[in-house]
C-alpha positions as CSV (number, residue, x, y, z in Angstrom):
1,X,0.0,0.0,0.0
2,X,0.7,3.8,-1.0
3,X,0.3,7.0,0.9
4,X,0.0,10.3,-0.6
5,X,-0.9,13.3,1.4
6,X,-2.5,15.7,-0.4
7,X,-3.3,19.4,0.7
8,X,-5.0,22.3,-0.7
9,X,-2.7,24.9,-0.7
10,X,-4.7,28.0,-0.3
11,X,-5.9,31.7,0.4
12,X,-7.0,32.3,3.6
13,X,-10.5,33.4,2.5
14,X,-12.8,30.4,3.3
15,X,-15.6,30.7,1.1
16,X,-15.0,33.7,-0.3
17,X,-15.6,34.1,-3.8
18,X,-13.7,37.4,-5.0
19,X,-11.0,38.0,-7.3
20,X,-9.3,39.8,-5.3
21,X,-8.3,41.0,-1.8
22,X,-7.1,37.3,-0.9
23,X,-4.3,36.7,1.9
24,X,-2.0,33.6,2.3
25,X,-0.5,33.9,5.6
26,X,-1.4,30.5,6.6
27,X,1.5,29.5,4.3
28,X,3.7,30.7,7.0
29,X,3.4,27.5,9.1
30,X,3.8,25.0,6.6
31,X,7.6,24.7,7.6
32,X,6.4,23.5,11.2
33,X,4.1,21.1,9.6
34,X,6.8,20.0,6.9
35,X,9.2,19.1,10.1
36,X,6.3,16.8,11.3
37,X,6.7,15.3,7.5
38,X,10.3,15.0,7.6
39,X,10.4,13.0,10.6
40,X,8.3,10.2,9.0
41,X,10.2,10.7,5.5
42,X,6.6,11.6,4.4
43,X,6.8,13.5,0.7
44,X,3.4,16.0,0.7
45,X,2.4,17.6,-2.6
46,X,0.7,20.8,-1.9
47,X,-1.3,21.9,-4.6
48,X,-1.0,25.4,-5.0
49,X,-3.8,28.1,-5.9
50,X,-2.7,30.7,-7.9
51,X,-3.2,33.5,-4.7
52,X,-0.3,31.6,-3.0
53,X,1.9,31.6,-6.0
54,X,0.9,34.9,-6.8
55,X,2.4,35.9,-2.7
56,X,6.4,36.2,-3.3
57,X,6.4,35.2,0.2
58,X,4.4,32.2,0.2
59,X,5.7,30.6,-2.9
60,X,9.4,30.8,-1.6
61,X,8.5,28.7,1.4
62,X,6.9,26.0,-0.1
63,X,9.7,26.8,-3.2
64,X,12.8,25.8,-0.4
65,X,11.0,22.6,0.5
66,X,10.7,21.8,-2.9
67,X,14.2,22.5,-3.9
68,X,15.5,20.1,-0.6
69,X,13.4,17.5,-2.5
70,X,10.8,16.9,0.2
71,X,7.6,17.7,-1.7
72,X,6.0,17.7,-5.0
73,X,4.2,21.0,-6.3
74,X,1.3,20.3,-8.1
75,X,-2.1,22.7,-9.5
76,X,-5.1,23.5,-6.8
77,X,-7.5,25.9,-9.5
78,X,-10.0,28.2,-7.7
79,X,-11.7,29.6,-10.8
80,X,-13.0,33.0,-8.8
81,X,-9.6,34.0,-8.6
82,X,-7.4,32.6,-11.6
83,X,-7.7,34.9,-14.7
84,X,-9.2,35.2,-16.7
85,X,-11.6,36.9,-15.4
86,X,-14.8,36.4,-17.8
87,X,-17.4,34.5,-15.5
88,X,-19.6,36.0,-12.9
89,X,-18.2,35.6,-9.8
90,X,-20.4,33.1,-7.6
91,X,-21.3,29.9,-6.2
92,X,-22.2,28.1,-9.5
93,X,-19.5,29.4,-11.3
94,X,-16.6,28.7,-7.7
95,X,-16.8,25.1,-9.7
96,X,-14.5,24.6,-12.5
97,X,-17.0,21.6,-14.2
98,X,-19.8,24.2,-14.6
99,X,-17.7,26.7,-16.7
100,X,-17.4,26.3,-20.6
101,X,-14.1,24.2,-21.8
102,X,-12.4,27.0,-23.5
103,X,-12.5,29.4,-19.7
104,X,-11.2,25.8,-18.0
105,X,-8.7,25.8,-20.5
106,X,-8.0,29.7,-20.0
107,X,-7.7,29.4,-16.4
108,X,-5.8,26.3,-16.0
109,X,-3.0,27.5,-18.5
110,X,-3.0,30.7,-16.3
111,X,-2.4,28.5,-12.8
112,X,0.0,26.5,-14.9
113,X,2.2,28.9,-16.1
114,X,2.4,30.6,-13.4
115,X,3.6,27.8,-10.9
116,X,6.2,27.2,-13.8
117,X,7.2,31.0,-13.1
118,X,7.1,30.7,-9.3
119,X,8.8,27.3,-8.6
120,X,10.7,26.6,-12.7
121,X,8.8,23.3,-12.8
122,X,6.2,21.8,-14.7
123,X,3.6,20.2,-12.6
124,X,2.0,17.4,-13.4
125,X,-0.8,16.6,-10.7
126,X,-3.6,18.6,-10.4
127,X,-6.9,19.2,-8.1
128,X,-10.4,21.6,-9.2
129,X,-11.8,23.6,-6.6
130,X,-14.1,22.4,-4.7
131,X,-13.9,18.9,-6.1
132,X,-15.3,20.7,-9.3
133,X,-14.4,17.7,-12.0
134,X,-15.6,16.4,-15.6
135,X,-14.7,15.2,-18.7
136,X,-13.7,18.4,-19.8
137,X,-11.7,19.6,-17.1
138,X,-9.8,15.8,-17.8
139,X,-9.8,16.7,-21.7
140,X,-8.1,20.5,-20.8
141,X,-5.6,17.9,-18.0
142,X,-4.9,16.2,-21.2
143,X,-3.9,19.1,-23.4
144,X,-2.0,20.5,-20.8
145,X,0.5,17.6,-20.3
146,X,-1.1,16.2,-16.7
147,X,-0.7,13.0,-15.7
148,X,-2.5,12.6,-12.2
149,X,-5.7,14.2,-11.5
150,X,-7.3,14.0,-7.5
151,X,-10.3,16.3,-8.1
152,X,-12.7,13.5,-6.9
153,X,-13.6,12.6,-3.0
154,X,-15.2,8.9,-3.3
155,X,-18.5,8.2,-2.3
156,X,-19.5,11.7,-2.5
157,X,-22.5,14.0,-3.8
158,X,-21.7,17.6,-4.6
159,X,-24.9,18.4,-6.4
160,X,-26.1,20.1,-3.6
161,X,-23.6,22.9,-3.9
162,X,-23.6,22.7,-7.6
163,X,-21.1,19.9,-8.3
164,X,-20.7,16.7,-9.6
165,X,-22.3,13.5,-7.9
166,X,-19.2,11.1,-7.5
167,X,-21.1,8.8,-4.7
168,X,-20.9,5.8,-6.9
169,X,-16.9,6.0,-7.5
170,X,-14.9,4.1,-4.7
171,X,-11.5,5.2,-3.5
172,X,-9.1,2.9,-5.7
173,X,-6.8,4.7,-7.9
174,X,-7.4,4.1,-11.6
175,X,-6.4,5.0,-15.4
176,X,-9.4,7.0,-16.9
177,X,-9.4,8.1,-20.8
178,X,-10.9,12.3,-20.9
179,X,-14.1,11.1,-22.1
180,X,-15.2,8.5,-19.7
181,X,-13.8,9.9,-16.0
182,X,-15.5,7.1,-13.9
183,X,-14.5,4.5,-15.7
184,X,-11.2,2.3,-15.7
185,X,-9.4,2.0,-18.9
186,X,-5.6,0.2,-18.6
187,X,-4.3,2.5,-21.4
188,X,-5.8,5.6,-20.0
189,X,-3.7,8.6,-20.2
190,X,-4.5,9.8,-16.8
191,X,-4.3,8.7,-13.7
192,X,-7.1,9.5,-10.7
193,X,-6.0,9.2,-7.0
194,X,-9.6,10.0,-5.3
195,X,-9.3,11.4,-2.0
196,X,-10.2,8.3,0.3
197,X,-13.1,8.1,1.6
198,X,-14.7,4.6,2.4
199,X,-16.4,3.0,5.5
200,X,-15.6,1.0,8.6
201,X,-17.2,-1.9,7.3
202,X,-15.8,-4.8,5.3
203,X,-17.8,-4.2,1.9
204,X,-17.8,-0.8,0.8
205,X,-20.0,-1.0,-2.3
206,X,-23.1,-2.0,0.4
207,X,-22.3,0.1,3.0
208,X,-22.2,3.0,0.0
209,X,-26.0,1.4,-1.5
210,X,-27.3,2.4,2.5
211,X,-25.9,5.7,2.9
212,X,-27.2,6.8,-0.7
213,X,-30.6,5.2,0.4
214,X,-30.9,6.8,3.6
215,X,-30.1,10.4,2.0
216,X,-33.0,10.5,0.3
217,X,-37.0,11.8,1.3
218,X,-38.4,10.3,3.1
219,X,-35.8,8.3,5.0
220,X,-33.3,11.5,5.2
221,X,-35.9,13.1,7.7
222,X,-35.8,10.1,10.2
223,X,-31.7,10.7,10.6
224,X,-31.3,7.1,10.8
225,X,-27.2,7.9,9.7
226,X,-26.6,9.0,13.1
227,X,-28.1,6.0,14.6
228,X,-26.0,3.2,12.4
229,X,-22.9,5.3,13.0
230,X,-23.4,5.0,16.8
231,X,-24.1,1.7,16.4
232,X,-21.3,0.9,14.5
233,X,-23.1,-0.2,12.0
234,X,-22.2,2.1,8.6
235,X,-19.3,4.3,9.1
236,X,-18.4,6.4,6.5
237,X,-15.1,7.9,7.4
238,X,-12.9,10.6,5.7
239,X,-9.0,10.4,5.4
240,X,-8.5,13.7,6.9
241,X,-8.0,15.5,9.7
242,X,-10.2,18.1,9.4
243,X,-12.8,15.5,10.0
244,X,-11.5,12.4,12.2
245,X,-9.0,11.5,14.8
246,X,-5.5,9.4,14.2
247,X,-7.8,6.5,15.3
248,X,-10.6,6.3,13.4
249,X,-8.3,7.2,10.4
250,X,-6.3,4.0,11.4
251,X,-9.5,1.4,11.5
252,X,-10.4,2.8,8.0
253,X,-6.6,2.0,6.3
254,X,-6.6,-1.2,8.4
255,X,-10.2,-1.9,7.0
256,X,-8.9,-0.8,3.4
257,X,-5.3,-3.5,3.8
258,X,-7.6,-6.2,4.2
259,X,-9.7,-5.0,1.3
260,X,-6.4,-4.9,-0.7
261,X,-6.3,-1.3,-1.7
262,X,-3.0,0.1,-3.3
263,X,-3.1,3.5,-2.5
264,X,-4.5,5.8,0.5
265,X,-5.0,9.4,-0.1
266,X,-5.2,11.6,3.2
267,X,-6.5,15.1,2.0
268,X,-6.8,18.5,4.2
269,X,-6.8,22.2,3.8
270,X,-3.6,24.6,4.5
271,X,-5.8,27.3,6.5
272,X,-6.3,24.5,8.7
273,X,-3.0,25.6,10.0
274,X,-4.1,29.0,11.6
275,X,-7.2,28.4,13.7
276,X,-9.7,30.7,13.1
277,X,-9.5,30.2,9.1
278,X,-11.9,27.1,8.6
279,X,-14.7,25.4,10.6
280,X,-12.3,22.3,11.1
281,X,-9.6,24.3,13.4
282,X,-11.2,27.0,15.5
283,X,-8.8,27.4,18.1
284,X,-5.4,27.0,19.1
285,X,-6.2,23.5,21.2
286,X,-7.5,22.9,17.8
287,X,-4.5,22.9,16.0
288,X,-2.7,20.7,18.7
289,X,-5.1,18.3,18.4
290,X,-5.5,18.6,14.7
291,X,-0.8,18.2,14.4
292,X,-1.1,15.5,16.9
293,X,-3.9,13.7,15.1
294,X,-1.5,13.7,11.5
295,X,1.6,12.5,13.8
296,X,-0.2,9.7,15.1
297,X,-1.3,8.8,11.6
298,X,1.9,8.6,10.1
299,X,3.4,6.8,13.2
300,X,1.0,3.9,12.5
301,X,1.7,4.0,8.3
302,X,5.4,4.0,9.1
303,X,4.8,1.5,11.5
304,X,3.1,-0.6,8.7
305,X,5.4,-0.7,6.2
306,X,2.8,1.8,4.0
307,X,5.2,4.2,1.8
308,X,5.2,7.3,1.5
309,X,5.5,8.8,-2.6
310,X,4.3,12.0,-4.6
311,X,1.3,11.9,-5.9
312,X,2.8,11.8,-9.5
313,X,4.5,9.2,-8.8
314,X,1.1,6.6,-8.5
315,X,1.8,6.4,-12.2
316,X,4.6,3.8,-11.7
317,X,2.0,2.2,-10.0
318,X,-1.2,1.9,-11.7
């Protein structure tokens, strides 16, 4: 089995869907967090927004971790503020699969030349906004020399805030051709790395089947999640911090070894790093818990024998 950590290297604005007036001071405490990293002999790849490579400051950190060979840089697009600037600035168009091809193309040439600029390399892994994927975001990949894509969180519905519905894909990694992204093909020239998500429970695909079930009228209204997750019963469980602890995180990878998965895929946001920033940290006891939580984590994949890679490098692998 394979870890990659990756982590939305971002503004400081949560939710806030302006072109401008953006801050990246979180990017100041990366270096703390990269020390955690280095201890394990972990190899992040933050996936830069353009705000942060646009901040001479905040590209130069993440720039001298790079150059030690410790990370991989790779492309995070927030459409609001990557030019051009040609859509309305709002909800529906924060996601990058609900803008026409040629403005995808526009704005992910933008981010991509830019991180060339910023850090003189090429990257070759790339993440939407707000998990905002389709085919022709893959198609624009494509055109643009990508090879690994991680714009989708398994088992998981955006449609609600104007996304895709990816609920049915599971959290393997996979070769995908631009015109079919859900669907395995061994000569695909792209590779996806979903975030994981998955469940507690031995078979995934049925554990998936009840969730979807129980989201929908009328069964939604009787909150009948809560009580199988209490019971133990369906546990749907995020690799990431912002949302569990070091041990809940550990049953699911232990869950997904026996299930024979190949790669993990812990994902998280940068503000997470100043409390205040996101709903995830709030305060400073927080942000202990939340450091403490990844330490723990990568005690028990070191401990395991699960290595650590780039996210670009899954390709030698799938």
């Amino acid at each position: 089995m394979k870890l990659v950590i990756t982590i939305d290297t971002e503004e400081d604005d949560w939710g806030k869907y302006s072109v401008a007036g953006h801050s990246a001071e979180n990017i100041k405490e990366i270096p703390a967090l990269q020390r955690v990293f280095d201890e394990f002999n972990v190899k992040p790849t933050y996936l830069v927004a353009h705000t942060v490579c646009e901040d001479e400051g905040a590209a130069g950190i993440l720039k001298g971790i790079m150059d030690k060979g410790n990370c991989e840089i790779g492309a995070h697009c927030h459409p609001w503020n990557t030019p051009p600037f040609e859509d309305e600035t709002n909800a529906f168009n924060s996601m990058l699969c609900n803008l026409t091809e040629r403005l995808q193309f526009q704005k992910m040439q933008s981010l991509d030349e830019t991180i060339k600029k910023r850090f003189g390399v090429k990257p070759t892994s790339f993440r939407c906004g707000r998990w905002g994927f389709n085919f022709g975001v893959a198609k624009n990949l494509v055109k643009l020399g990508y090879m690994v894509d991680t714009s989708i969180a398994s088992y998981t519905d955006w449609s609600e805030y104007h996304g895709p519905d990816f609920s049915k894909t599971s959290p393997a990694a996979y070769r995908f051709d631009a015109g079919d992204i859900t669907t395995h093909a061994a000569k695909g020239a792209l590779v996806e790395v979903p975030a994981t998500v998955g469940f507690l429970q031995r078979r995934f695909s049925l554990a998936n089947s009840i969730i979807k079930a129980l989201s929908k009228p009328p069964l939604s209204a009787l909150r009948l999640k809560g009580l199988l997750w209490r019971a133990n019963l369906v546990n749907k469980v995020w690799l990431s911090p912002e949302y569990n602890d070091a041990a809940t995180m550990i049953r699911l990878v232990r869950r997904m070894k026996e299930n024979n998965f190949a790669c993990i895929n812990m994902t998280f946001h940068s503000p997470c790093l100043t409390p205040g920033l996101t709903p995830f940290v709030r305060t400073a006891e927080d942000k202990k818990a939340f450091i403490s939580n990844i330490r723990e984590f990568l005690r028990f994949t070191k401990a395991q024998g699960i290595e650590s890679i780039r996210l670009s490098e899954i390709t030698r692998f799938v």
